[in-house]
C-alpha positions as CSV (number, residue, x, y, z in Angstrom):
1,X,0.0,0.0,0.0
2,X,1.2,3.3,-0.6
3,X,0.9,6.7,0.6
4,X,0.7,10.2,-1.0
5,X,0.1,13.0,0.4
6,X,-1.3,16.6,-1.3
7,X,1.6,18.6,-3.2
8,X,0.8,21.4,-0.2
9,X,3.7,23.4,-0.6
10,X,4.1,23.6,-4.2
11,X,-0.1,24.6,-4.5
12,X,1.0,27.9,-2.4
13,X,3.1,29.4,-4.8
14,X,0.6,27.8,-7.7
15,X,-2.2,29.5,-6.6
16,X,-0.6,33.4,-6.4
17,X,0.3,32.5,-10.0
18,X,-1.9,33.1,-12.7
19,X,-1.9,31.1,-15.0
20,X,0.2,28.2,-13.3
21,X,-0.2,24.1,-13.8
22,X,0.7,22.0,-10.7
23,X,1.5,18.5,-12.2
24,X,1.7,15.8,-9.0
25,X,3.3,12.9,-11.5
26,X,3.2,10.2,-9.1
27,X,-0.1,9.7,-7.7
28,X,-1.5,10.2,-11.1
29,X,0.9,8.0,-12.8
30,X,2.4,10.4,-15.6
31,X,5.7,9.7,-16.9
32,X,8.3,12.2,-18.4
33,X,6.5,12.2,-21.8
34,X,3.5,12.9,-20.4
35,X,4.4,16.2,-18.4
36,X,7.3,17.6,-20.6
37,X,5.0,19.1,-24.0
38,X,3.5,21.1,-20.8
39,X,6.6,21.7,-19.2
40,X,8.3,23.4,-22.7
41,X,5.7,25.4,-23.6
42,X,6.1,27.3,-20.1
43,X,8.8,29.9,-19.6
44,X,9.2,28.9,-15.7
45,X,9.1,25.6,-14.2
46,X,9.5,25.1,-10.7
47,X,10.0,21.2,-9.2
48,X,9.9,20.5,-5.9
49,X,12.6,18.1,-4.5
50,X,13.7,16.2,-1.4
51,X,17.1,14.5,-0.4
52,X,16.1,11.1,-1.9
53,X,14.3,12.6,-4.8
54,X,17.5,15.0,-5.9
55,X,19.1,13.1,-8.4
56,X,16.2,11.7,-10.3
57,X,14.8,15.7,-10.2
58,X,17.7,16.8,-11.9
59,X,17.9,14.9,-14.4
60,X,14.1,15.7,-15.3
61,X,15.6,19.4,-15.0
62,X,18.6,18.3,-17.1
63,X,16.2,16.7,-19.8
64,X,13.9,19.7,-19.7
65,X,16.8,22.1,-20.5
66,X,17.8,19.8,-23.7
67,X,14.3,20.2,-25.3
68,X,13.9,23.9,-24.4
69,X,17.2,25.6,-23.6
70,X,15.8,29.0,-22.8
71,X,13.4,27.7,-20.1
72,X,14.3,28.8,-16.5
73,X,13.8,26.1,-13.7
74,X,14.3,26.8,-10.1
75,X,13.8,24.3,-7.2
76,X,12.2,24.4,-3.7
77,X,12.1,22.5,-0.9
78,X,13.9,21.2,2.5
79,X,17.2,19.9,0.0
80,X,17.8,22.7,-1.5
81,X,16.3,25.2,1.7
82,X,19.4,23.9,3.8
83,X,21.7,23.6,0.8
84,X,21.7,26.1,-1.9
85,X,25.1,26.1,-3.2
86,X,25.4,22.3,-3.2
87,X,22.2,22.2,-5.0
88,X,22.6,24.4,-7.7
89,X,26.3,23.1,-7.8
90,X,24.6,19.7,-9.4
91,X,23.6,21.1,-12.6
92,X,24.0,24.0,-14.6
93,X,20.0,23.2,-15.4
94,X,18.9,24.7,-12.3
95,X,18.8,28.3,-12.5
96,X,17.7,29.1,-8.7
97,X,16.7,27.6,-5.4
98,X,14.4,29.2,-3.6
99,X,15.2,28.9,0.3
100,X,12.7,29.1,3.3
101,X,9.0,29.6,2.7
102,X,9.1,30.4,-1.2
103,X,5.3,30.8,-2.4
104,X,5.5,34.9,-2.8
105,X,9.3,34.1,-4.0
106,X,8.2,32.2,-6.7
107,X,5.6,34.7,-7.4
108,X,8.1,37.5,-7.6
109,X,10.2,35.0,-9.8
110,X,7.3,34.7,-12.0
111,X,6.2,38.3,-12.7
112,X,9.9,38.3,-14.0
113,X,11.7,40.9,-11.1
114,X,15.5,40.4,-11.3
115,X,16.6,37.4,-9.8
116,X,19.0,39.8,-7.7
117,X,16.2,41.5,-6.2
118,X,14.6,39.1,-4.9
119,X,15.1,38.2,-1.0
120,X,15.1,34.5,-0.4
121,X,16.5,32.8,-3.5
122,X,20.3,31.8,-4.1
123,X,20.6,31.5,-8.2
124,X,23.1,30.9,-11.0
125,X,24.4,34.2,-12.8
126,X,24.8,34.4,-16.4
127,X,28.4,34.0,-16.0
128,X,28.1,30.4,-14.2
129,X,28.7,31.2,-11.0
130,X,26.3,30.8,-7.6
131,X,25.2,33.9,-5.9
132,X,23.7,33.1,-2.6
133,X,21.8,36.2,0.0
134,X,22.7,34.4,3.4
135,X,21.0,37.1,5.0
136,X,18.0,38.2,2.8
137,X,15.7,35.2,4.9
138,X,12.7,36.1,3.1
139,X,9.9,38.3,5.7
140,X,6.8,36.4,6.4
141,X,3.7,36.9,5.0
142,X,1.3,37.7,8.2
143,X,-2.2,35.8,7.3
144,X,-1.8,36.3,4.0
145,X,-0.9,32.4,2.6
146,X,-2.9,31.8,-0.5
147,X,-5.9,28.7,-0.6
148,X,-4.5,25.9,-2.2
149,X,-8.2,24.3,-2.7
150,X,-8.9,26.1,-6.3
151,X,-5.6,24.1,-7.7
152,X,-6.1,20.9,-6.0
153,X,-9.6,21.1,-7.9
154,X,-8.3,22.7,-11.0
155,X,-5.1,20.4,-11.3
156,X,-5.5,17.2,-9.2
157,X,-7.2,14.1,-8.3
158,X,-8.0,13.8,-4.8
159,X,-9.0,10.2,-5.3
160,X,-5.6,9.4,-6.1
161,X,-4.1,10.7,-2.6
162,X,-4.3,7.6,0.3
163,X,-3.0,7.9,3.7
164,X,-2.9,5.2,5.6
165,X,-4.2,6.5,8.6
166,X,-7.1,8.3,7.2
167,X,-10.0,7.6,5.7
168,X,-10.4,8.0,1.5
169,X,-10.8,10.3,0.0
170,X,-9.2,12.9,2.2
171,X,-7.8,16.3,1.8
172,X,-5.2,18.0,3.4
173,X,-4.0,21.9,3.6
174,X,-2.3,23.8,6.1
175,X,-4.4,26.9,8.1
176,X,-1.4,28.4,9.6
177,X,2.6,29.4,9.1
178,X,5.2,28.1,11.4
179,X,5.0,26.2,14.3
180,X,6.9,26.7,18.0
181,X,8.0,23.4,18.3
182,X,11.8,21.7,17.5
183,X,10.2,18.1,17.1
184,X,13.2,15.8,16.2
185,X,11.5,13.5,13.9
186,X,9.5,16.8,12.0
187,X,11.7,18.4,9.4
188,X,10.1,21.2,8.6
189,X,10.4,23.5,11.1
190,X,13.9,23.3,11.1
191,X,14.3,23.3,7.1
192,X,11.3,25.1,5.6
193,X,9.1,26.7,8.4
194,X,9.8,28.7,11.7
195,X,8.4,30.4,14.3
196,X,4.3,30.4,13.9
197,X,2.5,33.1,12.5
198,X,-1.3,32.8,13.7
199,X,-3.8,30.9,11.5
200,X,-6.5,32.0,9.4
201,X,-10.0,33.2,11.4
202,X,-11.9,32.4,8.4
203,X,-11.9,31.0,5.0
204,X,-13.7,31.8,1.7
């Protein structure tokens, strides 16, 4: 039996941009073929990664690049949060990393600002080499997280998510930022989150 759970983290940034297409391969059995005649007719494509994902992501990067060389990719997630040079050291095919919590980074990315000017990313300059902003931690967002339900009903099948635990179908979305605890076996706290940020009072 396995387990998927919602593509939370990439929906964020998905649903501040418009026009965006979250593609969750796995649970809805797509291969490469399948995703890349979307993926290349985009200008921006952002994958999100883990530590035993890395290698296999880049290469999708890398095979992206080959079929559209212009197209900018970036990368999010707790790999490449905690290490930004080592990630973009892996491939010329990743263009940025975006560190932290990313959503309004990636929005910023995506209404084309210079890559310089925006605080939370570490990115590859024309020249090759890696600039990373060690200090520009990216200032959170108070209440102001975007609904991810629109693109989980746009862009997903929630019949193809299964938790062991829960009953199916479920759904799953975060109503808060943060969280004050340092739990040993929770990673993102340390990695992506922080200190909490108080949840929503309402929803639409």
């Amino acid at each position: 039996m396995r387990s998927f759970w919602f593509p939370t983290w990439l929906a964020q940034p998905a649903a501040l941009v418009e026009g965006s297409k979250l593609i969750d391969a796995p649970p809805h059995r797509l291969t490469f073929e399948d995703v890349a005649p979307e993926a290349v007719e985009r200008d921006l494509v952002v994958l999100h990664t883990s530590t035993p994902s890395f290698a296999s992501d880049v290469r999708t990067a890398e095979a992206f690049k080959e079929r559209k060389p212009g197209l900018k990719i970036g990368m999010i997630g707790a790999k490449v949060a905690v290490q930004p040079e080592e990630s973009l050291r892996a491939s010329t095919a990743i263009d940025f990393v975006a560190r932290n919590e990313f959503d309004f980074t990636i929005k910023e990315v995506a209404e084309g600002r210079h890559l310089a000017d925006i605080a939370g990313l570490s990115w590859r300059k024309p020249d090759g080499t890696i600039r990373a902003q060690r200090g520009s931690r990216r200032p959170r967002k108070h209440g102001r997280s975007a609904f991810v339900t629109p693109v989980y009903k746009r862009d997903l099948v929630v019949e193809n998510y299964f938790g062991g635990y829960l009953k199916h179908p479920y759904i799953s979305f975060y109503t808060g930022r943060g969280c004050k605890s340092r739990c040993s076996f929770c990673l993102w706290p340390q990695t992506i989150g922080g200190p909490p940020l108080p949840h929503r009072a309402s929803a639409t």
